[in-house]
Every structure is written in structure tokens, then in C-alpha cells.
C-alpha positions, 0 to 999 in steps of 0.5 A: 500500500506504500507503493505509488502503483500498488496503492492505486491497485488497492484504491481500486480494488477498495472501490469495487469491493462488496462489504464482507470484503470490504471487512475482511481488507479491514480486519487483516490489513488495516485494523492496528495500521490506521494511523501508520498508514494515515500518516504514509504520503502514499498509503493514506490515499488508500485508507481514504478510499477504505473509509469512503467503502465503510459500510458500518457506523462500527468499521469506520468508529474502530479506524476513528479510535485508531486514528484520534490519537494521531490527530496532531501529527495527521495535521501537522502532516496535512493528511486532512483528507483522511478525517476529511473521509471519516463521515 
């Protein structure tokens, strides 16, 4: 997901997903990495595109909870699209 042409591989294959997928991307390669992954020049673009597909209020609570912490160093790094996408 760090990788310019494997994160846009990722963003597609995200887009596409149906939502048991989707919670299966999310419990084994994302769960414990949000905030890693939010504050990666690349890879955050790929979280966006995972908070965009969350279907339920819980996924997108659990990557909340992840990624609060965080929230000075996603500022300060200007990874405001990723709150941007926690709706």
C-alpha cells in the first residue's frame, strides 16, 4: 500500500469491493495500521478510499479510535483528507 502503483491497485480494488470484503481488507490489513498508514504520503490515499467503502457506523468508529490519537501529527502532516473521509 506504500507503493505509488500498488496503492492505486488497492484504491481500486477498495472501490469495487462488496462489504464482507470490504471487512475482511479491514480486519487483516488495516485494523492496528490506521494511523501508520494515515500518516504514509502514499498509503493514506488508500485508507481514504477504505473509509469512503465503510459500510458500518462500527468499521469506520474502530479506524476513528485508531486514528484520534494521531490527530496532531495527521495535521501537522496535512493528511486532512483522511478525517476529511471519516463521515
Amino acid at each position: 500500500m506504500r507503493h505509488r502503483i500498488g496503492s492505486r491497485a488497492a484504491e481500486a480494488l477498495l472501490a469495487h469491493a462488496d462489504e464482507p470484503l470490504l471487512a475482511a481488507l479491514l480486519s487483516r490489513f488495516f485494523a492496528g495500521r490506521a494511523a501508520a498508514l494515515a500518516l504514509d504520503p502514499v498509503a493514506n490515499f488508500v485508507l481514504q478510499r477504505l473509509l469512503v467503502g465503510c459500510a458500518r457506523a462500527a468499521q469506520t468508529d474502530a479506524l476513528l479510535r485508531e486514528l484520534l490519537p494521531h490527530l496532531h501529527s495527521l495535521l501537522a502532516r496535512r493528511r486532512e483528507g483522511v478525517l476529511w473521509h471519516l463521515d
